[in-house]
N, C-alpha and C positions, 0 to 999 in steps of 0.2 A: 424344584423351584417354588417358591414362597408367591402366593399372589400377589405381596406389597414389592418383591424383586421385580418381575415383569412387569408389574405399572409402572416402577421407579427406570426399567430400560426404556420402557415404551414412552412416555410423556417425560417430558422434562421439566424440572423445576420451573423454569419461566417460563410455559405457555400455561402452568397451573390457572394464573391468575385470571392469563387471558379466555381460557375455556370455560370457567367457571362466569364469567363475564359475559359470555358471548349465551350461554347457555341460562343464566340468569334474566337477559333481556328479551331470548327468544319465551321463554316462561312468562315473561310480563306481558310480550305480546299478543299471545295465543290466549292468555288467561283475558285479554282487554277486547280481543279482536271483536267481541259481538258488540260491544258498547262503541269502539271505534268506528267502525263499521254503520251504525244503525245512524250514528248522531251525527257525522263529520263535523265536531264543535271542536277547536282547539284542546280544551280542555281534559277530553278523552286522547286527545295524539301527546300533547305536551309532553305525558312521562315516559312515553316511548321516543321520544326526541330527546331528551336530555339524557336517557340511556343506552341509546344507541352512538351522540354525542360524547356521551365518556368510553365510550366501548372504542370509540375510536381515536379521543384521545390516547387514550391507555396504548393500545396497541400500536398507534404512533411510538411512544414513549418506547416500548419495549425496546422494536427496531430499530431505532437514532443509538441505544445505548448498546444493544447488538451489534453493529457496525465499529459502533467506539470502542466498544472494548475488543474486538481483531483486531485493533490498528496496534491497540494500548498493550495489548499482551504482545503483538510483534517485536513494538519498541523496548518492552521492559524486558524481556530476556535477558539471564546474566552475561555477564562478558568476562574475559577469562583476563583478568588484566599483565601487561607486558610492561615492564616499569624501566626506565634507567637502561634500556639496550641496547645495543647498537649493531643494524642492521646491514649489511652492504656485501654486493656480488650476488644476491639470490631473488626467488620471488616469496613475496611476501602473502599471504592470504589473509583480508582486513575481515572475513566475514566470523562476529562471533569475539571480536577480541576489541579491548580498550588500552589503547598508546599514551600513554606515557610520561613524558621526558625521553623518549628514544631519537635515535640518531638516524636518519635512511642515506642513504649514500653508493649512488651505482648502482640501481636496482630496479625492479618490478613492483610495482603493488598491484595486486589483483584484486579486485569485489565481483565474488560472484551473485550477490543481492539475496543470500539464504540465511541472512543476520544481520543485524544492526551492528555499526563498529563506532567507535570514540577514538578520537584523537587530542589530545591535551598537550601543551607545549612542547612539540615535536619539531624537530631539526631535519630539513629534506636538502639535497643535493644529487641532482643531476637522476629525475625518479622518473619514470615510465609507468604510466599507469593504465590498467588492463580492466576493463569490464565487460565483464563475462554473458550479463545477464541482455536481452536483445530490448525492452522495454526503458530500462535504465540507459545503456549506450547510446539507442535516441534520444534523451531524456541529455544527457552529456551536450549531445550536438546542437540542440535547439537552445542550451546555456552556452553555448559556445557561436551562435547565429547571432544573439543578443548581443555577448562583448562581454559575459558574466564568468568567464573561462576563456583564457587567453589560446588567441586561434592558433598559435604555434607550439601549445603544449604537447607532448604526445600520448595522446589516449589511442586505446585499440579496442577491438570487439571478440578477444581473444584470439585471432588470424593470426600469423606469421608478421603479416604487415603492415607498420605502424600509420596510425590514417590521419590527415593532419586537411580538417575542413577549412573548405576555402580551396585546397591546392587539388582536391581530385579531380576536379573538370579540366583543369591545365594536366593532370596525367591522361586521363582520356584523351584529350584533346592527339596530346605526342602520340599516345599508341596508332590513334588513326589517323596519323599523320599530317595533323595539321600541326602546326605552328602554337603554340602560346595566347599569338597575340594575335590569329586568325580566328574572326567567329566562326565558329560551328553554322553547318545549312539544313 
């Protein structure tokens, strides 16, 4: 191995800038520190304040655009597109794929949240829909506490049994045997 290969493994292109940065202001301060130091006058601190001030812009900057681009490379991943289809009797998997013009009809959709999916003037009848991921199916329910997802659609958390909020506390309720319309003590 190449000494430019192990630097290029080791360091990555974007903390170049900010290494070189951090290492450029500590240079400015050691080389100032006895004038800083002697005078405490502004004038000796200034340029280690507006260098350390960008040193921390900068490094700001890096990670706001770090962050955004995991988001952005999540969202942009290709999607395999499904055109003019029509779906019905099976489960569907939306993770990864872009609909359509397709037809759904007596079925499953499942999102297990390990892809982005597109849906484009698509045709739904009588759909059951399945989320897999435990983050997102809270994420369902709290849009579904609002009024933003209709409370008697049927979503699930990939269980057998279909969960329909609002109504599981009146199930609890029957199993231990109260009544519906009995508060709980």
């Amino acid at each position: 191995m190449t000494p430019s290969v192990v630097f290029k493994s080791v360091v990555s292109r974007k903390i170049l800038p900010v290494a070189f940065l951090v290492l450029s202001s500590l240079v400015g301060v050691i080389v100032h520190s006895r004038a800083m130091l002697s005078g405490w006058s502004l004038t000796e601190w200034l340029p280690s304040i507006f260098v350390t001030a960008a040193m921390l812009s900068w490094i700001g900057f890096i990670v706001r655009n770090w962050k955004r681009s995991a988001a952005r490379r999540w969202l942009d991943q290709p999607l395999s597109p499904m055109e003019w289809r029509t779906f019905s009797n099976q489960v569907v998997v939306l993770d990864g794929k872009s609909f359509i013009g397709c037809s759904f009809s007596d079925l499953t959709l499942c999102y297990r949240g390990e892809a982005p999916f597109d849906f484009v003037n698509n045709h739904t009848s009588n759909v059951r829909i399945v989320v897999e991921h435990p983050r997102l199916f809270m994420l369902v329910q709290l849009l579904r506490y609002f009024g933003w997802i209709d409370r008697r659609a049927p979503i699930s958390d990939g269980d057998s049994e279909i969960k329909y909020f609002g109504q599981q506390s009146e199930r609890r309720n029957a199993t231990a045997g109260l009544g519906a319309d009995q508060p709980a003590t």
